[in-house]
C-alpha positions in Angstrom: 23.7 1.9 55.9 26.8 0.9 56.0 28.8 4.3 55.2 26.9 5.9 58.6 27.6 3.3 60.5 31.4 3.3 59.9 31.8 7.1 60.0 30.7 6.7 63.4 32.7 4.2 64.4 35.2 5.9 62.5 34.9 9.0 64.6 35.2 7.4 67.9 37.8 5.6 67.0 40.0 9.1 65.6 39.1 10.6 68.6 40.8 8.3 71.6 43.7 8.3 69.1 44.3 11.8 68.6 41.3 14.3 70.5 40.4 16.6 68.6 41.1 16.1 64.8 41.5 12.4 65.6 37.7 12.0 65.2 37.2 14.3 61.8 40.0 12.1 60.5 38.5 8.7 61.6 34.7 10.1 60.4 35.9 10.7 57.1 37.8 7.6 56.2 35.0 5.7 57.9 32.4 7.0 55.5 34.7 6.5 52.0 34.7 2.4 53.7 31.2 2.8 53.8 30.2 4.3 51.0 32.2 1.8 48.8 30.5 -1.1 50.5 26.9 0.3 50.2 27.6 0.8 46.3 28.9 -3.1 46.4 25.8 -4.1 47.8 23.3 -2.1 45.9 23.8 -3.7 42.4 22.1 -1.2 40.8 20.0 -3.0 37.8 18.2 -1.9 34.3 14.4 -1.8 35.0 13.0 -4.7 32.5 10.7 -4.2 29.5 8.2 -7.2 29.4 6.2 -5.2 27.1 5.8 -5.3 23.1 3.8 -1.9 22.4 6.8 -0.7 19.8 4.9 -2.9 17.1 1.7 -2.9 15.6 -0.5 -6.0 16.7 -4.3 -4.5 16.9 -7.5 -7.5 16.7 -8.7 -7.8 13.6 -6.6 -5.2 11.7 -6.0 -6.2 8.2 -3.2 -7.8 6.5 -2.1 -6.0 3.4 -1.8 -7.5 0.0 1.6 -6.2 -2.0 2.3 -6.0 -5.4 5.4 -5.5 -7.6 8.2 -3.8 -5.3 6.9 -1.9 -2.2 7.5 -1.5 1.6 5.0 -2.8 4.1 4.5 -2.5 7.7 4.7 -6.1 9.3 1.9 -7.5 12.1 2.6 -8.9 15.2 1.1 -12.4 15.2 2.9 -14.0 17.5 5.5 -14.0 20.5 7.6 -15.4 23.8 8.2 -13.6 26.9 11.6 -12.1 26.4 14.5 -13.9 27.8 17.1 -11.7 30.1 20.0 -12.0 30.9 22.9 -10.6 33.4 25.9 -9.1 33.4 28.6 -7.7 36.5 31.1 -5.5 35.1 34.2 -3.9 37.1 34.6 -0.6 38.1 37.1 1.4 36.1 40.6 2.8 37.7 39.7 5.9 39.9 36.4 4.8 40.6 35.0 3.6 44.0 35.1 -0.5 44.0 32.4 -2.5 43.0 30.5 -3.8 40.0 27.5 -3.4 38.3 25.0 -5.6 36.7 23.4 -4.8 33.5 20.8 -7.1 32.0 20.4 -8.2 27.9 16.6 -8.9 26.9 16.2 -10.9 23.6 12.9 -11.5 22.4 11.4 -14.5 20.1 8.5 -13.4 17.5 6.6 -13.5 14.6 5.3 -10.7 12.2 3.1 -11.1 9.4 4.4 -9.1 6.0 1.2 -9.6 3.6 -1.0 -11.7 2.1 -0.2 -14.2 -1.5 2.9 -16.3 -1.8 5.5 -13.7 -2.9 9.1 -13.9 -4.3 11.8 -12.8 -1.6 12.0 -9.9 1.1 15.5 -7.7 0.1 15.9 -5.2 2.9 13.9 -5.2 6.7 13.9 -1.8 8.8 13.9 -1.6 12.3 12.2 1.7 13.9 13.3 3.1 10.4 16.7 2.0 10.7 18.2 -0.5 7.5 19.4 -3.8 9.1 22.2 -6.1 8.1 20.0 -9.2 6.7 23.2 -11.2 7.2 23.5 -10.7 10.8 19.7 -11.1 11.9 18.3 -14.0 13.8 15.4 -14.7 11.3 13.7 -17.2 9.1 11.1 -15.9 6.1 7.9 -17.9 5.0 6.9 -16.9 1.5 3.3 -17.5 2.1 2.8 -20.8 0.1 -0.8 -22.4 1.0 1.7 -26.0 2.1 4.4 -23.7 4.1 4.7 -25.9 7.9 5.2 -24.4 11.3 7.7 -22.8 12.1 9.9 -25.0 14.4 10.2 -22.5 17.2 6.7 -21.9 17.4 6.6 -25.8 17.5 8.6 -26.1 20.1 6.5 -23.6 22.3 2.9 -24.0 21.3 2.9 -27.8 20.8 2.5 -29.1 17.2 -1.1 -29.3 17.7 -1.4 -25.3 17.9 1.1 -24.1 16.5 -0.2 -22.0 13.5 1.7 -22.7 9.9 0.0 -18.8 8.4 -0.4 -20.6 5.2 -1.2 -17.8 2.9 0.7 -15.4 4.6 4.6 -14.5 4.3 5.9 -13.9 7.7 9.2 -14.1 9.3 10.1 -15.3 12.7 13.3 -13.2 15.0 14.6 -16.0 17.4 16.9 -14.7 19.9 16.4 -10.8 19.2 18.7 -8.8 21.1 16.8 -5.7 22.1 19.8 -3.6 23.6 19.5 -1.3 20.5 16.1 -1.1 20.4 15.1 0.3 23.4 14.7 -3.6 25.1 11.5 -3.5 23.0 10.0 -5.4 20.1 10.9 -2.5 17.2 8.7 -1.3 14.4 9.4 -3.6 11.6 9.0 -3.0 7.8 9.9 -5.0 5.2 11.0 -4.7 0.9 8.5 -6.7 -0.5 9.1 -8.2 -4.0 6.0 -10.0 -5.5 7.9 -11.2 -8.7 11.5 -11.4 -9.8 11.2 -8.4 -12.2 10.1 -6.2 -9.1 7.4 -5.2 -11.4 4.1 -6.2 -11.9 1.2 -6.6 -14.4 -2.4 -4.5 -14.3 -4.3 -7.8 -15.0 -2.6 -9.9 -12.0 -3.5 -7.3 -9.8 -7.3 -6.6 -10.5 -8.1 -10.3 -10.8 -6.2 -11.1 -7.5 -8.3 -8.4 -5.9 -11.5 -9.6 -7.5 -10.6 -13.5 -6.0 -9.8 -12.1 -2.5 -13.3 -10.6 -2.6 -14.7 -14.1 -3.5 -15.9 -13.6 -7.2 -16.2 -16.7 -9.3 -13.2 -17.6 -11.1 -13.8 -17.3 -15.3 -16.2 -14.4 -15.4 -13.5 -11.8 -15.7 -11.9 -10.7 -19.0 -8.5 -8.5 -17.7 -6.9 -9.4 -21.3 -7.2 -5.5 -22.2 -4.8 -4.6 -18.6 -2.2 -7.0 -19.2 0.0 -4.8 -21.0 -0.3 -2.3 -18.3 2.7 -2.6 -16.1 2.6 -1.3 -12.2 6.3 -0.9 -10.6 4.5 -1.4 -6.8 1.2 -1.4 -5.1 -0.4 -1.9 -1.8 -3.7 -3.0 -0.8 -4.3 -2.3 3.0 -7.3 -4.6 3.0 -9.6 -2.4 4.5 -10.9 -1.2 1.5 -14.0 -3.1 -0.9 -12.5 -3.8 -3.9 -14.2 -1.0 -5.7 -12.5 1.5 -3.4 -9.1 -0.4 -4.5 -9.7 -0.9 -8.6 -11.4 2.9 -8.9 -7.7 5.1 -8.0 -5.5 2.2 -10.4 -8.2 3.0 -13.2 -8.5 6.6 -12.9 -4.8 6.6 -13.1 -3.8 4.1 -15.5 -7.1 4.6 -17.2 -9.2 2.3 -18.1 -13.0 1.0 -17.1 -14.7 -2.1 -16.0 -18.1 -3.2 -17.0 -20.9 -5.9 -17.5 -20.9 -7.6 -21.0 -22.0 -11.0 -22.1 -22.5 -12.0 -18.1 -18.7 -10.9 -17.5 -16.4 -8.2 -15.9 -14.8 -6.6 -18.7 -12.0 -4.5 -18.1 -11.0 -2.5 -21.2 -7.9 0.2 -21.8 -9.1 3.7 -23.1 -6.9 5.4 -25.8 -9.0 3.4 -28.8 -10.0 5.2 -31.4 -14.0 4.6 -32.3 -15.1 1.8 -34.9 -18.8 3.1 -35.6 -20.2 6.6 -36.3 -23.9 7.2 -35.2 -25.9 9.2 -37.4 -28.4 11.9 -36.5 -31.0 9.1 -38.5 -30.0 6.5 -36.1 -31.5 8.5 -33.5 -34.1 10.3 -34.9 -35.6 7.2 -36.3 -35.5 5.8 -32.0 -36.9 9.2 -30.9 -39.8 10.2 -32.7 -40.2 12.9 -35.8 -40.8 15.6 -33.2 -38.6 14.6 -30.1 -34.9 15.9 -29.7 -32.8 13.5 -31.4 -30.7 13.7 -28.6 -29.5 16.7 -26.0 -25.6 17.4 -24.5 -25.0 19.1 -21.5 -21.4 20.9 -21.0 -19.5 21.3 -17.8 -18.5 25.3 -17.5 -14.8 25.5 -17.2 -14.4 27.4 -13.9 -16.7 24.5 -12.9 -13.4 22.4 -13.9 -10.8 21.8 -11.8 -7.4 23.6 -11.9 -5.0 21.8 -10.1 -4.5 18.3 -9.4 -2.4 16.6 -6.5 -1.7 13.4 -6.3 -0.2 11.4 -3.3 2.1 8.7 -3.9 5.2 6.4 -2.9 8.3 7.5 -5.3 10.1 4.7 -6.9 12.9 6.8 -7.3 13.9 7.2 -3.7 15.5 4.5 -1.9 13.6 5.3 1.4 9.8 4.8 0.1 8.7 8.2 1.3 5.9 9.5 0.1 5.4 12.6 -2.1 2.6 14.5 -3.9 3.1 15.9 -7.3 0.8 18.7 -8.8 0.2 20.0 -12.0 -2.0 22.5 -13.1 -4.6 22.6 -15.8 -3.2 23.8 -19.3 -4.9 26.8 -21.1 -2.9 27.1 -24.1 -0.5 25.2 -25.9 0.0 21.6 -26.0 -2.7 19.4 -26.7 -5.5 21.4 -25.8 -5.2 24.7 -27.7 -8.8 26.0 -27.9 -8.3 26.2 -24.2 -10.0 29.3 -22.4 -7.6 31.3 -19.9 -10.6 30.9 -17.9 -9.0 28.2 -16.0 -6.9 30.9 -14.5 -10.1 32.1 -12.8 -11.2 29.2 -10.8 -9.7 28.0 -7.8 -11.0 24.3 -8.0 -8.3 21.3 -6.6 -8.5 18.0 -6.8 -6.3 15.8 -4.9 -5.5 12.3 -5.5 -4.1 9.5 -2.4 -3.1 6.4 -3.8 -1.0 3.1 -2.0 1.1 2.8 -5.6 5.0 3.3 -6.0 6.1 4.6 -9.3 8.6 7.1 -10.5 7.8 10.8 -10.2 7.8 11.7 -13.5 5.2 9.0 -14.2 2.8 9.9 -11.8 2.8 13.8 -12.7 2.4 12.9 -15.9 -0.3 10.6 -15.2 -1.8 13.8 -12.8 -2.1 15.8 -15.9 -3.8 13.0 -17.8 -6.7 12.8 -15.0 -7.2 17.0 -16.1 -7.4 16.1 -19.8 -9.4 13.5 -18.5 -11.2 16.1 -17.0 -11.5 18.3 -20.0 -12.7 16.1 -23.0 -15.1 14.6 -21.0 -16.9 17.7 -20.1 -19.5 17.4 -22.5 -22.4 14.3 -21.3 -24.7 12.7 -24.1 -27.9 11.5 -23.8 -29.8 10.2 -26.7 -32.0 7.1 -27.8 -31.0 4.5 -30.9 -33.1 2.0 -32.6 -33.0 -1.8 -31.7 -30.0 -2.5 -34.4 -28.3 -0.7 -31.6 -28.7 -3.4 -28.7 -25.1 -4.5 -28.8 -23.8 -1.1 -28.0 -22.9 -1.3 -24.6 -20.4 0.9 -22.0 -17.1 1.2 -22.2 -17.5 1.4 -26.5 -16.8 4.7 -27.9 -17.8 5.9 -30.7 -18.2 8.9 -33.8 -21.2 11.1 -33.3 -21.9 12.7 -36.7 -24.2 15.4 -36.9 -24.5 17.6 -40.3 -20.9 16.4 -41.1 -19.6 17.3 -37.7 -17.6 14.3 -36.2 -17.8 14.3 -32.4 -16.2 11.2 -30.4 -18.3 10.1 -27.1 -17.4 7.0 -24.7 -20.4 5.2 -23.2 -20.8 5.1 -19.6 -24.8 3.7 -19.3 -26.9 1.7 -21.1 -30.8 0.9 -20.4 -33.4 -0.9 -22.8 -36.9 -0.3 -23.3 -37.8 -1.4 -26.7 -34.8 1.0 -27.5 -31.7 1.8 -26.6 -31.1 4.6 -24.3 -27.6 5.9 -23.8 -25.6 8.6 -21.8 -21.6 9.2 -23.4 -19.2 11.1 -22.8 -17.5 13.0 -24.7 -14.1 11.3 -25.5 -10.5 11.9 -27.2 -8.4 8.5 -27.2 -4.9 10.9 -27.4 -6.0 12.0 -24.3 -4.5 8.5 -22.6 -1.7 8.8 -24.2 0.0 8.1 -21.2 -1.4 4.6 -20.0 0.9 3.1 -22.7 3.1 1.4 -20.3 6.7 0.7 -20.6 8.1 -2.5 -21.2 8.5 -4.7 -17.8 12.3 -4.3 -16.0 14.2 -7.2 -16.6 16.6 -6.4 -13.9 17.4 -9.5 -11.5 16.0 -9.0 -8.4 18.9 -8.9 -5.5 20.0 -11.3 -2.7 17.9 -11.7 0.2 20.8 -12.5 2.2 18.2 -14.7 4.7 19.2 -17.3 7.2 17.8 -20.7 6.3 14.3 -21.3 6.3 12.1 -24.7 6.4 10.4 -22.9 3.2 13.4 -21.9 1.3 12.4 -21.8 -2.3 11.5 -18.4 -3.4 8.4 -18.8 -6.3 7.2 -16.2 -8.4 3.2 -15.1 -8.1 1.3 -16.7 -11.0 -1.8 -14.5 -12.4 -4.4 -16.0 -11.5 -7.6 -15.8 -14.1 -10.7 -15.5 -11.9 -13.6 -12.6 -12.2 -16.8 -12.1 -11.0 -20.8 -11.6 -11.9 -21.7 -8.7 -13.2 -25.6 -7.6 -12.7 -27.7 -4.6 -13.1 -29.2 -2.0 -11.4 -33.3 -1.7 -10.0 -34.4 -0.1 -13.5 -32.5 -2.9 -15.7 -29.5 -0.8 -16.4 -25.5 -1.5 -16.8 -23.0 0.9 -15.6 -19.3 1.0 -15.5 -16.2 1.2 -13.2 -13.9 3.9 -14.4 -12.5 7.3 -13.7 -15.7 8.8 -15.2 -14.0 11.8 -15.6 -17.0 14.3 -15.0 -19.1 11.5 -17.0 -21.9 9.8 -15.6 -20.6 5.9 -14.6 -18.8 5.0 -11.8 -19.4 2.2 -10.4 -18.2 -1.9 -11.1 -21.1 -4.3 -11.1 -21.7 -7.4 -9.7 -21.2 -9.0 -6.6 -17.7 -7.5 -6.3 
């Protein structure tokens, strides 16, 4: 407005002084006086962001549960307006006068990390980007079931609503500055460490899982997992427990099942303690019945090549990988392979929340294809009542005219006898589920700002387990990999 107004002027004023080029003159300087005031006056500003879409906050999404050493998403739970603030800066030399405002949004909120009291947080990504933990306005809650408010969310919501998220570590940003963010809240992920070791055990995590789910504590037996040692694992929550237990015991194989009114959960790799007789079953079955009858998977029927999807350990980023592996034919352990294996095209792929080292996780691929292999072969038969305390998950040695044959129950049902359907089984088959002893590396500063819950504690197992039951026809079956066997599932009210 100002610069038209003044080259006018400008021009009339040129003109009486010198006709002619006078007014050019006077219409030019006019508008650079103009110009420089309009720019003055027009402040130009940063448009605000009031909104928080750059994190995750949906209703009713799940809070994961992590395990060992992983990286987790966090949750928005709660937040402030953002605060702004302004700024004038100068023009620079050679630039047409004025200043310029530029305005600083901070932002005050809370993001839930994951369910269980935990041991410390070591590294927090913004939008991908590693921050300096030193340097960030924040304050982390460990998840203790006593933990208090937080006294910034005090301060806003009133003591009488503001929510302590016992159970749940969060942290809370005070006084975020968003200029590198895009004046947004960011993405936020976190380094999770469950225990000091960074590690943790097979039983811990099953019977966690099993409480979450509400099964009665003392009705699980996880003393056969302990030894088994997990480096990381995440449970998103929206899965039933079954979903969650059935990858960690294909993969680190082992089963679950009913015995005594418990959930047993038992390590595979023994080697059978009893040998059933072709008497034992003939005697159940009758002098004229099949003693007992075995079905065998055809090899092309087998799959060749197994993928599995995982989080490396090795890499410092968490990304996720897939190893494969492909079905041996020859060689190794399994020598009176067929080549036929070359002749199917059969894949099995594998998607699991666990973080290990690569080499652990294709070796554990090719155990899920021996798996595969020695279990092609299904039993059924029927023993005599000296048999009742046979149940699934035993193995044991089928001899037959002197040939020795080793088979791993899967199902039981009773009807004056016993009737059972095995597996065929090989314990150096899981060779690979002996774990390696825990890390005892010290787990690294946290490098946090003080918190009104500063003591880091280390998860405790805790010993809980649930009711196992049986099916409609009175029979027990049993969580596992299964292999190509016939069990499957965990009972109870899990």
């Amino acid at each position: 407005m100002a610069g038209s107004t003044l080259t006018i002027a400008g021009a009339i004023v040129g003109n009486m002084i010198l006709p002619g080029i006078g007014g050019m003159i006077g219409a030019a300087a006019g508008g650079m006086i103009g110009g420089a005031i309009d720019q003055s006056m027009a402040k130009p500003r940063q448009a605000a962001q009031m909104d928080i879409t750059g994190v995750s906050s949906v209703e009713g999404s799940p809070i994961p549960r992590a395990f060992g050493k992983v990286r987790v998403g966090g949750m928005l739970v709660w937040a402030t307006r953002f605060n702004r603030s302004s700024g004038s800066s100068h023009a620079g030399k050679g630039s047409p006068a004025g200043t310029s405002t530029t305005d600083t949004y901070t932002a005050n909120f809370a993001v839930a990390i994951c369910l269980g009291q935990i041991y410390n947080v070591t590294r927090v990504w913004f939008d991908g980007k590693e921050q300096n933990l030193s340097t960030l306005p924040w304050r982390l809650y460990y998840g203790s079931t006593s933990q208090t408010a937080d006294s910034l969310i005090v301060a806003k919501e009133g003591a009488a609503w503001a929510p302590a998220f016992r159970g749940i570590c969060y942290a809370v940003f005070e006084g975020l500055d968003l200029t590198n963010v895009g004046n947004r809240i960011p993405q936020v992920s976190f380094e999770v460490w469950s225990t000091s070791a960074g590690t943790e055990t097979m039983d811990n995590i099953v019977s966690t899982l099993c409480s979450d789910a509400g099964v009665d504590t003392g009705l699980i037996d996880v003393t056969d997992i302990a030894s088994i040692t997990v480096s990381g694992y995440v449970y998103p929550g929206s899965q039933t427990v079954r979903e969650a237990i059935a990858p960690l015991a294909e993969l680190y194989g082992f089963d679950g099942f009913e015995s005594g009114g418990n959930v047993v959960f038992k390590r595979r790799g023994a080697n059978p303690t009893v040998t059933v007789a072709l008497a034992d079953m003939t005697a159940a079955s009758g002098p004229n019945a099949d003693p007992f009858t075995i079905e065998r998977q055809q090899e092309t029927d087998l799959d060749a090549l197994m993928g599995v999807s995982f989080v490396n350990a090795d890499n410092d980023k968490y990304w996720q990988e897939t190893t494969y592996v492909r079905r041996r034919v020859d060689g190794g352990k399994r020598e009176r392979r067929l080549r036929l294996a070359h002749a199917t095209r059969r894949h099995a792929a594998r998607s699991v929340t666990i973080n290990a080292p690569y080499d652990e996780i294709t070796a554990r691929a090719q155990m899920l294809l021996d798996d595969e292999w020695v279990g092609r072969e299904h039993l059924t038969t029927t023993l005599g009542p000296d048999w009742l305390g046979i149940e699934p998950g035993d193995s044991f040695t089928l001899d037959v005219n002197g040939l020795l044959r080793g088979f791993l129950v899967v199902r039981t049902s009773y009807s004056g006898a016993v009737e059972i359907q095995a597996r065929s089984y090989e314990p150096s088959a899981y060779d690979i589920i002996i774990a390696p002893a825990p890390t005892t590396s010290t787990q690294p500063a946290a490098g946090t700002t003080p918190t009104t819950d500063p003591t880091p504690v280390t998860t405790t197992p805790v010993d809980i387990g649930g009711a196992g039951g049986t099916d409609g026809g009175g029979n027990t079956e049993s969580l596992g990999a299964g292999g190509s066997g016939v069990g499957g599932d965990i009972t109870g009210g899990i």
